[in-house]
GUNUKE-58070 format. One record per residue (C-alpha): residue number from 1; residue in one letter; chain; x, y, z. Coordinates in nm, 4 decimals. Example, Ala and Ser with C-alpha at 12.3 -4.5 7.8 and 13.67 -1.06 7.14 Angstrom:
<rs>
R  loro  marza  marse         u         v         w
R     1      a      A    1.2300   -0.4500    0.7800
R     2      s      A    1.3670   -0.1060    0.7140
</rs>
This chain:
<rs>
R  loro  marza  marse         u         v         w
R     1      x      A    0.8318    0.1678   -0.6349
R     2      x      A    0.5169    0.2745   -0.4272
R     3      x      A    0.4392    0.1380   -0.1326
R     4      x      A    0.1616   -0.0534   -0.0019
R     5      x      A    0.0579   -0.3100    0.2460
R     6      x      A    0.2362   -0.6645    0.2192
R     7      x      A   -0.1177   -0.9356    0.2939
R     8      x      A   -0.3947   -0.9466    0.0560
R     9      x      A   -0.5723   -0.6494   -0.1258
R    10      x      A   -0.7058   -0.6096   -0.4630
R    11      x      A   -0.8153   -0.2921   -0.7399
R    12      x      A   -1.2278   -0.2976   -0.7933
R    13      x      A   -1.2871   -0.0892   -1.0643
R    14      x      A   -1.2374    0.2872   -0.9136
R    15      x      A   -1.5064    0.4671   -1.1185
R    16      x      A   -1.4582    0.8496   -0.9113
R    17      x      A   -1.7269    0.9884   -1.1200
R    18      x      A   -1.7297    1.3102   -0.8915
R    19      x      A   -1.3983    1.3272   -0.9324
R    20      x      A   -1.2331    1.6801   -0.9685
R    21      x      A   -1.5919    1.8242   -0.8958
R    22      x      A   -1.5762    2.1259   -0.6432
R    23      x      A   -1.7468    2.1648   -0.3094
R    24      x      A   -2.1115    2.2931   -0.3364
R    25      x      A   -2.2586    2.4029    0.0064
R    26      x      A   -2.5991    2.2178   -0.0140
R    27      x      A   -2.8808    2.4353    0.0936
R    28      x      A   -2.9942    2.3964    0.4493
R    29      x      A   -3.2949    2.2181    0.4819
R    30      x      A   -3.6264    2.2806    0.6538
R    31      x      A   -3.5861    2.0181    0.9170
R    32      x      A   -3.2789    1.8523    1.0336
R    33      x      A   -3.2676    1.4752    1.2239
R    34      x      A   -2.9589    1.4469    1.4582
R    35      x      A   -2.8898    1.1152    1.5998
R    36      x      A   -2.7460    1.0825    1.9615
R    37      x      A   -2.5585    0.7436    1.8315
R    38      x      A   -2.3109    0.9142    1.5425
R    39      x      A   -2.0050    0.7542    1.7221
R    40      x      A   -1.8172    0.4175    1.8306
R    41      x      A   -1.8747    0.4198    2.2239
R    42      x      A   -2.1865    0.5190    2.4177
R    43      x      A   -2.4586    0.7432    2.2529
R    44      x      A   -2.4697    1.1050    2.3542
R    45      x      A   -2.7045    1.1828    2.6344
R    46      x      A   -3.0042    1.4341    2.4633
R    47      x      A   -2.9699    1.8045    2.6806
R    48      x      A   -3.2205    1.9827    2.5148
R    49      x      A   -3.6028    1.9106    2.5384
R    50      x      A   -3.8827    1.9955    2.2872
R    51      x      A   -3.9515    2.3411    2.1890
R    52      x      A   -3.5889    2.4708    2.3386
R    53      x      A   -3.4328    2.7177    2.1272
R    54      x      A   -3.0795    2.6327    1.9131
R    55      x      A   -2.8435    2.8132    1.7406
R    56      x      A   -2.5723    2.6505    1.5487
R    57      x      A   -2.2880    2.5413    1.7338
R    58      x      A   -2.5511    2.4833    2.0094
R    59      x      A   -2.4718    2.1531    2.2125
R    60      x      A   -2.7701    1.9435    2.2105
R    61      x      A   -2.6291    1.5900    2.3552
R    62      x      A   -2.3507    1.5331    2.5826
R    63      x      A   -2.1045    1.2178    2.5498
R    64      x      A   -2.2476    0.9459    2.7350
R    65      x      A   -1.8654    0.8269    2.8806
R    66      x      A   -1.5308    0.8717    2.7911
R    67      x      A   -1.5430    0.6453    2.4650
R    68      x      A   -1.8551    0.8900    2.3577
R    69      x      A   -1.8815    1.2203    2.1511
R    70      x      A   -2.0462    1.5337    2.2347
R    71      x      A   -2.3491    1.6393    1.9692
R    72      x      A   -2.4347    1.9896    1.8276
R    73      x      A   -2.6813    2.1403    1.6554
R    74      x      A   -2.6510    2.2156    1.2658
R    75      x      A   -2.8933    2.4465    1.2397
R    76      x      A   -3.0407    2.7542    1.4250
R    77      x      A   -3.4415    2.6935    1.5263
R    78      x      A   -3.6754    2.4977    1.7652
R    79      x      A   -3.6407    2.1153    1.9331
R    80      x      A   -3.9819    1.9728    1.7527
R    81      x      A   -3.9290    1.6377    1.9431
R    82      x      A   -3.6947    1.3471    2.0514
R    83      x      A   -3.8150    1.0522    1.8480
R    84      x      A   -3.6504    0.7783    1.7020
R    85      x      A   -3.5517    0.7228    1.3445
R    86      x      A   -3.4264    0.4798    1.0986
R    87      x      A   -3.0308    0.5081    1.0666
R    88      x      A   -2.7999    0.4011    0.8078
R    89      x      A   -2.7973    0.0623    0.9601
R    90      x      A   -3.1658    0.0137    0.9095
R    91      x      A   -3.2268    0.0034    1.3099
R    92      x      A   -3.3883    0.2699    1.5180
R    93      x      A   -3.2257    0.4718    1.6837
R    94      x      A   -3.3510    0.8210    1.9088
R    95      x      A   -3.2555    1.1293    1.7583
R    96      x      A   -3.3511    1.4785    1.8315
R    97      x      A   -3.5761    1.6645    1.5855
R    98      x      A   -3.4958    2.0437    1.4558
R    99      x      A   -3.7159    2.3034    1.2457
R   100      x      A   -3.5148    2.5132    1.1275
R   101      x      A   -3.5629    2.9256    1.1709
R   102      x      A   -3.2815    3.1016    0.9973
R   103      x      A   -2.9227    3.0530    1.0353
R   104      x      A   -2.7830    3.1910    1.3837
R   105      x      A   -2.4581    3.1195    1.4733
R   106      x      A   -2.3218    3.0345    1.8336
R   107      x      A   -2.0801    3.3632    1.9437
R   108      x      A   -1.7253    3.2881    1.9586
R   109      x      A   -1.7511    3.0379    1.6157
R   110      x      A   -1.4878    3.2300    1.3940
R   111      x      A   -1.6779    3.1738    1.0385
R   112      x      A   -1.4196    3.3881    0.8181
R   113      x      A   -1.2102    3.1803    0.5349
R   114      x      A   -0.8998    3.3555    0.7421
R   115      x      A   -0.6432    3.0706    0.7689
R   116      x      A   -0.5026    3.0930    1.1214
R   117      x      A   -0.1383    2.9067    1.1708
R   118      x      A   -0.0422    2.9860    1.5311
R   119      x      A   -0.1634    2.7757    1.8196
R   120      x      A   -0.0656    2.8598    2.1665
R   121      x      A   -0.2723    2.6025    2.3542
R   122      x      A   -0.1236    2.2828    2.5143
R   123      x      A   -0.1399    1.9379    2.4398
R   124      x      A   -0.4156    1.8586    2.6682
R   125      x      A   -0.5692    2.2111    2.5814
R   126      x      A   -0.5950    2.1215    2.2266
R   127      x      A   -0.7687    1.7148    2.3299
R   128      x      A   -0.9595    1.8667    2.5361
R   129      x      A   -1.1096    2.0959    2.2920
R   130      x      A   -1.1425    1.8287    2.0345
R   131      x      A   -1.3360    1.6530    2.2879
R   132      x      A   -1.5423    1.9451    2.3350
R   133      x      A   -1.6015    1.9881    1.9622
R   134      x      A   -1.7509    1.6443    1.9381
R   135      x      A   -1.5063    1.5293    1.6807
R   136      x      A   -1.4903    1.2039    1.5399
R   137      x      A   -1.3002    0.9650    1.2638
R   138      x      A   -1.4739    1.1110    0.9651
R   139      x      A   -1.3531    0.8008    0.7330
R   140      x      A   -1.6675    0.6154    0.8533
R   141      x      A   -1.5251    0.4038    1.1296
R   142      x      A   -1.6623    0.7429    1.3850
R   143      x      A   -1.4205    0.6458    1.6649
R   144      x      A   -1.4070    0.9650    1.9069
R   145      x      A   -1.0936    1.1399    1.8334
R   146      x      A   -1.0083    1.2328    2.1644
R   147      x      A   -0.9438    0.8878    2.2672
R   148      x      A   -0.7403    0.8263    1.9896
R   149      x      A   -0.5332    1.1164    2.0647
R   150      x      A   -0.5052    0.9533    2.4443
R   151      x      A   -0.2621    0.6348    2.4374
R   152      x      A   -0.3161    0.4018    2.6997
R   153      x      A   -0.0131    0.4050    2.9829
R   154      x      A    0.2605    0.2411    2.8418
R   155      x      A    0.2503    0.3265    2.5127
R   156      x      A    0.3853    0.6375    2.3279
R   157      x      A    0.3225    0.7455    1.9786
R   158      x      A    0.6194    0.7910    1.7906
R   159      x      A    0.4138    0.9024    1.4145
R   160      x      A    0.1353    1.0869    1.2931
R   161      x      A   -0.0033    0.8938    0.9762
R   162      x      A   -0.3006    1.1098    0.8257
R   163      x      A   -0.5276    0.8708    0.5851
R   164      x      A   -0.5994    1.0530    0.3083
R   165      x      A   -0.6072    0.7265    0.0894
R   166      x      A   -0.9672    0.7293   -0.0050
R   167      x      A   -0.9164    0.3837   -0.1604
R   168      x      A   -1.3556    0.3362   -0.1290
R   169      x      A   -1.4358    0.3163   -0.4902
R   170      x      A   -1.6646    0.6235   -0.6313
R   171      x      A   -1.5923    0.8278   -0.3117
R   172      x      A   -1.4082    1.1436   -0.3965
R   173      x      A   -1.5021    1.3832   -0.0728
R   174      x      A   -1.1231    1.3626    0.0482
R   175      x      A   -1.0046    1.4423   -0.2303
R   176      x      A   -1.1867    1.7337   -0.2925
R   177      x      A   -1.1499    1.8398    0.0668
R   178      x      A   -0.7627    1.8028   -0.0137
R   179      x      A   -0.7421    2.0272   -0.3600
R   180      x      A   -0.9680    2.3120   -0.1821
R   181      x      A   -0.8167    2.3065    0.2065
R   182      x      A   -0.4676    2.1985    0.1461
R   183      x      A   -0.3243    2.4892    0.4215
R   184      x      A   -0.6053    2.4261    0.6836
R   185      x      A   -0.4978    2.0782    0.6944
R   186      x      A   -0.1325    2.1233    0.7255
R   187      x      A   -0.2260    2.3514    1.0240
R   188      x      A   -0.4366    2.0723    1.1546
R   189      x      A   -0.2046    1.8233    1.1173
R   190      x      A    0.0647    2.0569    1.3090
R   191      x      A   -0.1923    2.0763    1.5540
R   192      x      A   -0.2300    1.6823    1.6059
R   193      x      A    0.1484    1.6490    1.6462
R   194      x      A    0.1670    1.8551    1.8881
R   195      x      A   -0.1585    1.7237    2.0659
R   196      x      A    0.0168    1.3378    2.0962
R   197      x      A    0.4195    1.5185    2.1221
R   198      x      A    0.5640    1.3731    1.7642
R   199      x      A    0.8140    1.5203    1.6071
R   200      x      A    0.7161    1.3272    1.2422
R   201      x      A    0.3466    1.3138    1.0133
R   202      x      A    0.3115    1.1383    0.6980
R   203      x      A    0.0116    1.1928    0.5081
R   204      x      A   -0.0729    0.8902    0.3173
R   205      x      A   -0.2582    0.9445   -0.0658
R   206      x      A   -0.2864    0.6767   -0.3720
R   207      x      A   -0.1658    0.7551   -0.6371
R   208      x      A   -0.4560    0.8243   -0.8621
R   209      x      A   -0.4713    1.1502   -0.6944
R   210      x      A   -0.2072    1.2808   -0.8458
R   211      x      A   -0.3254    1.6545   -0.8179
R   212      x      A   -0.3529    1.6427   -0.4606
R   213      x      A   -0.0230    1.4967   -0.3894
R   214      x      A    0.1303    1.7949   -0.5906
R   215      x      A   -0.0844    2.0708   -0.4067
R   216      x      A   -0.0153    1.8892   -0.0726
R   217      x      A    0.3316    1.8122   -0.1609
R   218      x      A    0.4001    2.2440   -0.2093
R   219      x      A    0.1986    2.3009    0.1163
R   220      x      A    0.4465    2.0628    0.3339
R   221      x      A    0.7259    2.2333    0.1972
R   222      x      A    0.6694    2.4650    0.4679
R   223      x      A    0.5592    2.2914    0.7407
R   224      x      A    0.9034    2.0780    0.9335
R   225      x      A    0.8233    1.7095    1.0160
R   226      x      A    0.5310    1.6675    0.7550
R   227      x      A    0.5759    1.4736    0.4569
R   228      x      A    0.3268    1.3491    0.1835
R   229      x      A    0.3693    0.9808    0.0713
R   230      x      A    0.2469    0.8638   -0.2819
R   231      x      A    0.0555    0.5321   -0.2282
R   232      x      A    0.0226    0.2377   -0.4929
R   233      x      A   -0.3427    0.2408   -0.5779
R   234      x      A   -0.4635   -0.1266   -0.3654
R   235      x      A   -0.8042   -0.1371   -0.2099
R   236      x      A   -0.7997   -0.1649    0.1385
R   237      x      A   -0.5663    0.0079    0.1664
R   238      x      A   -0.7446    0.3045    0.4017
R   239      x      A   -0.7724    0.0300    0.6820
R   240      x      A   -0.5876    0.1413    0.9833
R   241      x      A   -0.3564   -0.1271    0.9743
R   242      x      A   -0.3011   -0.1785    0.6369
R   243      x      A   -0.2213    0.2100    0.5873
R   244      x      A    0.0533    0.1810    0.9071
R   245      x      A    0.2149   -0.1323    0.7232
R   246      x      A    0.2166    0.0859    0.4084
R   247      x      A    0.3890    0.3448    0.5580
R   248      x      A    0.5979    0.2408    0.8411
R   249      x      A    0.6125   -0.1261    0.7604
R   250      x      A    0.5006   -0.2584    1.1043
R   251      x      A    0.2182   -0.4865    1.1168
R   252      x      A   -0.0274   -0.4548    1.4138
R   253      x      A   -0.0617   -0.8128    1.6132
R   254      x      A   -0.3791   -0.9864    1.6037
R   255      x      A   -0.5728   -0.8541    1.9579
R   256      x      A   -0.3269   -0.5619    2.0177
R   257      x      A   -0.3939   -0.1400    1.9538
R   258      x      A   -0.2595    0.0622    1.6352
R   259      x      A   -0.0299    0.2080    1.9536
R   260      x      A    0.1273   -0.0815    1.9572
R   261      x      A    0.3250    0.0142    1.6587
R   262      x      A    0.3518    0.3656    1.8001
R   263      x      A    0.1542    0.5224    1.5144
R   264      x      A   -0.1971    0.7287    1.5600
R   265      x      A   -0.3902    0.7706    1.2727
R   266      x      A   -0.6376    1.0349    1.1708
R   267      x      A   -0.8659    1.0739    0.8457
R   268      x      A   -0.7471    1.3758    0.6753
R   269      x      A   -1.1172    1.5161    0.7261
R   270      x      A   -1.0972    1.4740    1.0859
R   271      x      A   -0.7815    1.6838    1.0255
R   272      x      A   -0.9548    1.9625    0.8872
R   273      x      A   -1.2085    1.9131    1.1514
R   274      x      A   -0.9627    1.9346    1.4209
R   275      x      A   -0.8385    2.2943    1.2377
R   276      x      A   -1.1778    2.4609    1.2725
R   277      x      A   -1.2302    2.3329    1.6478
R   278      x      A   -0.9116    2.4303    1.7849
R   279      x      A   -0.8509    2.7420    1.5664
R   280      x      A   -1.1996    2.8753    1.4839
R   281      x      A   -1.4120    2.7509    1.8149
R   282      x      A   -1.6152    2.5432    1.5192
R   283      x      A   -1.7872    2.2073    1.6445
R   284      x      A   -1.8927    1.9230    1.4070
R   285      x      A   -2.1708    2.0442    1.2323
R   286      x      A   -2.1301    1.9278    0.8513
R   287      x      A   -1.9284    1.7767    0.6571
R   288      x      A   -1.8433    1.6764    0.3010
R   289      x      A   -2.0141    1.4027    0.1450
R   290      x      A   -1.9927    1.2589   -0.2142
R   291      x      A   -2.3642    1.1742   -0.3898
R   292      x      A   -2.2617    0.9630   -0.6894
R   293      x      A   -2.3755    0.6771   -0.9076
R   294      x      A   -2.3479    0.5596   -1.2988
R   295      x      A   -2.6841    0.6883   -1.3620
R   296      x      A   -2.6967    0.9899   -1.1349
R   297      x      A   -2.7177    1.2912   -1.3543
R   298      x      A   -2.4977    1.5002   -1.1533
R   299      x      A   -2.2234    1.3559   -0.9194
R   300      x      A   -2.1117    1.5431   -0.6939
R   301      x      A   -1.9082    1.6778   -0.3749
R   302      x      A   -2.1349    1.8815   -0.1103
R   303      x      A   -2.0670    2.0186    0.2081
R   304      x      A   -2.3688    1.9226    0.4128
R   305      x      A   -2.5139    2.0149    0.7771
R   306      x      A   -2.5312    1.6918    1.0109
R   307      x      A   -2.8662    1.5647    1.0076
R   308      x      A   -2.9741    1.6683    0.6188
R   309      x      A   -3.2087    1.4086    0.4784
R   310      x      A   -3.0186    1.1976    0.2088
R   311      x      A   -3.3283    1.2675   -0.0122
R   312      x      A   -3.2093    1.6190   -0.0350
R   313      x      A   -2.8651    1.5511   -0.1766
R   314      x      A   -2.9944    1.3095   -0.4503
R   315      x      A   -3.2714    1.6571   -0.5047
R   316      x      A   -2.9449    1.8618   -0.6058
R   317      x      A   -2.7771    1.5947   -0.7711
R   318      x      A   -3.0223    1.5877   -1.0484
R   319      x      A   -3.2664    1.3700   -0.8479
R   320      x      A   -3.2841    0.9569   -0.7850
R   321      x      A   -3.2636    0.7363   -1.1603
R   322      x      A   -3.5934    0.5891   -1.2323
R   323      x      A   -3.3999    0.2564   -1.3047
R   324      x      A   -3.2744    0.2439   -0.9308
R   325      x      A   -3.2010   -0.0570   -0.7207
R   326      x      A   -3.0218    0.0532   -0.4094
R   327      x      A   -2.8887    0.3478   -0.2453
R   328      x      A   -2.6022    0.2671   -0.0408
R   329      x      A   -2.5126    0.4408    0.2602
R   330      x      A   -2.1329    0.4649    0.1709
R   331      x      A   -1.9012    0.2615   -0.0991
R   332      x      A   -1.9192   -0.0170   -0.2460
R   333      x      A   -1.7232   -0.2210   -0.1033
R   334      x      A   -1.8322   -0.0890    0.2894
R   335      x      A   -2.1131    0.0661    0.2380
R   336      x      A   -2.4548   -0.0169    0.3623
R   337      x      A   -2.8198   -0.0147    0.1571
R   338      x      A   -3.0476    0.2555    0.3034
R   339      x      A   -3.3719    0.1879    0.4130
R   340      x      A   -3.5238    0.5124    0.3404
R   341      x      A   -3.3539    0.8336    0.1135
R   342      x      A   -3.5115    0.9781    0.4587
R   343      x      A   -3.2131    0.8667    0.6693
R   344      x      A   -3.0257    1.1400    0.7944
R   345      x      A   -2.6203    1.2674    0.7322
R   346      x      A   -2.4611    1.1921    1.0136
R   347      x      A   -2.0327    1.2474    1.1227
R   348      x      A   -1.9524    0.9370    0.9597
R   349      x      A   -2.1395    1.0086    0.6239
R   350      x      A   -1.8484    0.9808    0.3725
R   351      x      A   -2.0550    0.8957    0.0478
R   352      x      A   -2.4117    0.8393   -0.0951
R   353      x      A   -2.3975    0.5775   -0.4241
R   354      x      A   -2.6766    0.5392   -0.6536
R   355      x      A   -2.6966    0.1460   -0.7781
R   356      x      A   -2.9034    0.1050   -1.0394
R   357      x      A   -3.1185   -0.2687   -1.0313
R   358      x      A   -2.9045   -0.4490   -1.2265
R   359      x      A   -2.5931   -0.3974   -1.0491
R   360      x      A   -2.7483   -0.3995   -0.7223
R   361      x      A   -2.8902   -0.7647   -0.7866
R   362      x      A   -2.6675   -1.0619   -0.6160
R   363      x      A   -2.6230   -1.3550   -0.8539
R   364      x      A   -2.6819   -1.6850   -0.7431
R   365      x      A   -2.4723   -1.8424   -0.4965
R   366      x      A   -2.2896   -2.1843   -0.6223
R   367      x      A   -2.0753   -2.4496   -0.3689
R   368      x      A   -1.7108   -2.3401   -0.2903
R   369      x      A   -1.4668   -2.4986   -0.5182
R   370      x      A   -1.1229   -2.4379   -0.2925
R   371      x      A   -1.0079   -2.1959   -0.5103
R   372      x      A   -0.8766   -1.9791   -0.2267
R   373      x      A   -0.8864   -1.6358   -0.3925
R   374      x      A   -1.0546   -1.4964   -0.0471
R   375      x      A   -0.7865   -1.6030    0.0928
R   376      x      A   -0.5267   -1.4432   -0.1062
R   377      x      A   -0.6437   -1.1450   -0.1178
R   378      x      A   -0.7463   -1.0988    0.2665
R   379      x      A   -0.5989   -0.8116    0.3931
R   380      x      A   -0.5852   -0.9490    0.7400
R   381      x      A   -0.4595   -1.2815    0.6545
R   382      x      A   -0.7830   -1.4970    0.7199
R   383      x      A   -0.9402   -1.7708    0.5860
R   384      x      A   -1.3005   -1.6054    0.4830
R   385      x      A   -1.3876   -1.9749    0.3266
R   386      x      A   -1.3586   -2.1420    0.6161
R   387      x      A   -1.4977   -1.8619    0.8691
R   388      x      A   -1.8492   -1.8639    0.6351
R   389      x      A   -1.8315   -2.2629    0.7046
R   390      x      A   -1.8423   -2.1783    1.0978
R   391      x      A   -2.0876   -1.9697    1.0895
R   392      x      A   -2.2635   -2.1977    0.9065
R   393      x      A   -2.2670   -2.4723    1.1389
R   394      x      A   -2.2305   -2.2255    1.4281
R   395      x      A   -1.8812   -2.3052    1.5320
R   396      x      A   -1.7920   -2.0008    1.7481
R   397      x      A   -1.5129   -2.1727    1.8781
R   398      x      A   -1.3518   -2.2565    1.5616
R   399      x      A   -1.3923   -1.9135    1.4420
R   400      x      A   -1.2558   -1.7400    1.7300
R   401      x      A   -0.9860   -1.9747    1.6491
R   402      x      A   -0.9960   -1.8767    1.3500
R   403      x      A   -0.9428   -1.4753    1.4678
R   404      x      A   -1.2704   -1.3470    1.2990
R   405      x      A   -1.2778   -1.0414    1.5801
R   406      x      A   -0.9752   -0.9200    1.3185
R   407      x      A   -1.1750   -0.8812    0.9927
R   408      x      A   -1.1757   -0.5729    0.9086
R   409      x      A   -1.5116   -0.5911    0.6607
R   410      x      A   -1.3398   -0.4794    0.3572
R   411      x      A   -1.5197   -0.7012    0.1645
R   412      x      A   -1.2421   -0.7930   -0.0951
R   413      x      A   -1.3132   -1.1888   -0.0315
R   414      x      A   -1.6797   -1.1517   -0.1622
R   415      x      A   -1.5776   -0.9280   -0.4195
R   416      x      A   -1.3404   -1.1922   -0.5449
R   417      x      A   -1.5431   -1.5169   -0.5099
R   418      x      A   -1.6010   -1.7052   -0.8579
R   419      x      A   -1.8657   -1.8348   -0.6712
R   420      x      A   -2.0423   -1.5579   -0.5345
R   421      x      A   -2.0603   -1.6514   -0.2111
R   422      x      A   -2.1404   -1.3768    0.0677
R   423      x      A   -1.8470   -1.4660    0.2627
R   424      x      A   -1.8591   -1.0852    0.4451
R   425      x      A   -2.2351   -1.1130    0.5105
R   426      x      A   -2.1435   -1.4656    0.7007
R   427      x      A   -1.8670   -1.3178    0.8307
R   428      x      A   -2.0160   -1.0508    1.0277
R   429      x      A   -2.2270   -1.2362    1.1942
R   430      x      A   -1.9725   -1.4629    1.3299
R   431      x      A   -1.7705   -1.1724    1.4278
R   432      x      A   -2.0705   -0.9754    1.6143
R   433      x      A   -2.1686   -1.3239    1.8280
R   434      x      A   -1.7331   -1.3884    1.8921
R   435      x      A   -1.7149   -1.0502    2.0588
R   436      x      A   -2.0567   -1.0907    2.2443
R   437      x      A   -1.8955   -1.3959    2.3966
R   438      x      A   -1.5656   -1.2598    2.4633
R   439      x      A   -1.7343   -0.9188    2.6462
R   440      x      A   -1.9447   -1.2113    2.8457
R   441      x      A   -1.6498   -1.3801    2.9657
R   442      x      A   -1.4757   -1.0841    3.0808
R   443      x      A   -1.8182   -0.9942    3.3140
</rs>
C-alpha cells in the first residue's frame, strides 16, 4: 500500500504531455531581465550599475537580510539599465537589465559533466556556500535555502525528505531532471545531510514516475542513509506538510515550523542546485523549466538561463496556438496567468502552460448548496465554504478563527466545487489581510 497524506487531496487529470522528453539547453537570448525579488524574504540589493561589465556567475544583487538570496548574472555582457518590469504576479517589480556579449564564464565555475562525490567542507562551510550561491526552493515556493538548512534554537532535524513528487499537473521538469542527473543528486542530497547532521534522507516520488524511482532506486543503492519512497499518486501532495505526513506520518500543528516535526525538506532541484554550488563553485543561473499545453506543438523540458523571456521558450516550442486563452505562469492548479509572454524566468520558474480559450474560460458561478466537497478534500483541514463567506462580508476575525494563514493555495476546493465557486481566489485575499493584521499586532 503506498503512502500518502491522511486530510483531503484529490487526482486532476495529470496530462504530463512533456513527459519522458529530454533536456534541451534553450539558446541564450539577446537580452536577459533579472529581478532583484526571485525569493521569499527581502529583495536583493542591485550591486552593479548601468554599463558595468558581467560575466556569468557574476553577482549582480546582494541579499537584502538574512531571509534574502544573493542574485547572479546569467549571462556574460553589459548592465543596459535598472528598470522595473512586470513579474509573474502581474506587479512591477525593479530588475536589472543585461545585453548579452558572448558567453564568459566567472573563473573558478567548474563547467565539466565530471561528477564529483567527495566533500571535505563543514556543515557551516557547505550553508554558507549555499548562501553564497543564491540558492533557493526551486518547487516555486523560492524560500532561501540557507535558512531552511538553519533550525531555529531548540529544534533539531532528525530527516532529510527531498520532494521530488511533482504532483503539479502537466509539469514534468523534475522528472526529467531525475532520469538525466540521478548521481548529482544523490551527491547533493549527501551533501544536505551532512549540512543539517542527519544520519537518514528519503526522497519522496509518485508513483506515475515509475522510471525514475527505478533509476533513483539503483543510484541509492550506494549511497548509506538514502532511501527512495514510492508515493500514491494524490495532488497536493508536494506541499511541505502533506509530503512530511506522507512520509514520516507526523502532522505539522497549525502556527508551528516543518522543524517542529524534525524534518527539513528540499525540492529535488534545489538538490541538484546545491551539487553544482558546493561541488562545482556554480551559482543559480538557470534552471529547468517545462513549456507545455494541449495545443502546443512541441512540449517540452529546457534548461533555461534566469531572466530568459517566456516568449522565447514558447519560440522553441513550436511557437504560441493561435486559439490561446492564457499562459500560466506555472500549473494548473498553482499557477498564475501571465501578463505578458515578456515576463522573465526567474529561480522559482517550474513550468510555462499553454491554455487554450476554452479551457481558460471560468463558468458561471451558482449559490453554494452545502455539499462540502471543499471541505473534504482540503488538505489542511479547512472549511474553504465558509472562509469565502468571511471574506465576503469581511469577517477577519472569523477567518483567523477559522485558521486561513494555514491554506496552503492548492486549489483542490475550487477545483472540486459543483458550483464553481472561486473559493481560492476569496481565499487569498482573506489570508493576505489575516497576516497583515497579525504582523500589525506584533509592531
Amino acid at each position: 500500500m503506498l503512502r500518502t497524506f491522511r486530510i483531503g487531496g484529490i487526482h486532476p487529470p495529470e496530462n504530463k504531455l512533456s513527459a519522458g522528453k529530454p533536456v534541451e539547453v534553450l539558446p541564450i537570448p539577446s537580452q536577459v531581465v533579472i529581478p532583484l525579488g526571485q525569493h521569499i524574504g527581502a529583495p536583493a540589493v542591485a550591486a552593479v550599475k548601468k554599463g558595468d561589465e558581467v560575466k556569468v556567475g557574476t553577482i549582480i544583487a546582494q541579499a537584502g537580510g538574512f531571509v534574502s538570496a544573493n542574485i547572479h548574472s546569467s549571462v556574460s555582457g553589459k548592465v543596459l539599465k535598472i528598470d522595473s518590469v512586470f513579474d509573474s504576479s502581474g506587479y512591477t517589480r525593479p530588475a536589472i537589465f543585461i545585453d548579452v556579449q558572448g558567453d564568459e564564464w566567472e573563473e573558478g565555475i567548474d563547467r565539466s559533466p565530471a561528477l564529483v562525490k567527495e566533500c571535505k567542507l563543514s556543515a557551516k562551510e557547505i550553508v554558507d556556500k549555499i548562501s553564497a550561491a543564491g540558492i533557493v526552493g526551486l518547487g516555486g515556493a523560492t524560500f532561501p535555502s540557507h535558512v531552511k538548512l538553519s533550525p531555529p534554537p531548540g529544534t533539531k532535524a532528525e530527516i532529510l525528505i527531498i520532494n521530488a513528487v511533482e504532483c503539479e499537473p502537466y509539469l514534468t521538469s523534475d522528472h526529467a531532471l531525475m532520469l538525466e542527473k540521478g548521481e548529482e543528486i544523490m551527491v547533493g542530497v549527501s551533501i544536505l545531510m551532512k549540512a543539517i547532521q542527519v544520519q537518514k534522507a528519503v526522497i519522496g516520488v509518485e508513483n506515475n514516475k515509475k522510471d525514475a524511482i527505478a533509476h533513483l532506486s539503483k543510484l541509492a543503492a550506494a549511497y548509506p542513509g538514502i532511501e527512495v519512497m514510492p508515493l500514491k499518486v494524490q495532488y497536493p501532495q508536494g506541499g511541505e506538510k502533506q509530503l512530511i505526513d506522507a512520509v514520516i506520518r507526523k502532522q505539522v500543528k497549525s502556527g508551528a515550523l516543518p522543524i517542529s516535526t524534525g524534518a527539513v525538506v528540499q525540492n529535488v532541484g534545489t538538490v541538484f542546485a546545491v551539487y553544482e554550488a558546493v561541488q562545482k563553485n556554480k551559482p543559480l543561473i538557470e534552471r529547468i523549466v517545462t513549456i507545455t499545453g494541449k495545443k502546443l506543438s512541441r512540449p517540452s523540458n529546457f534548461l533555461v538561463r534566469i531572466g530568459t523571456p517566456i516568449a522565447a521558450l514558447l519560440e522553441a516550442a513550436g511557437g504560441l496556438p493561435e486559439n490561446t486563452g492564457k499562459i500560466i505562469g506555472g500549473g494548473p492548479m498553482m499557477g498564475r496567468a501571465l501578463l505578458s509572454p515578456d515576463v522573465p524566468v526567474t529561480k522559482g520558474s517550474s513550468g510555462v502552460l499553454i491554455l487554450d480559450k476554452e479551457e481558460s474560460v471560468r463558468k458561471p458561478m451558482r449559490d453554494c448548496i452545502r455539499c462540502a466537497k471543499c471541505v473534504g478534500v482540503c488538505p489542511m483541514g479547512l472549511n474553504p465554504a465558509f472562509l469565502m463567506r468571511d471574506t465576503l462580508y469581511k469577517s477577519w476575525d472569523t477567518a483567523e478563527k477559522g485558521n486561513v494563514v494555514d491554506c496552503i493555495e492548492c486549489g483542490s476546493c475550487s477545483f472540486t466545487c459543483p458550483a464553481n465557486r472561486p473559493l481560492l481566489d476569496y481565499i487569498r485575499q482573506a489570508k493576505k489581510t489575516v497576516m497583515g493584521i497579525q504582523r500589525t499586532r506584533k509592531q
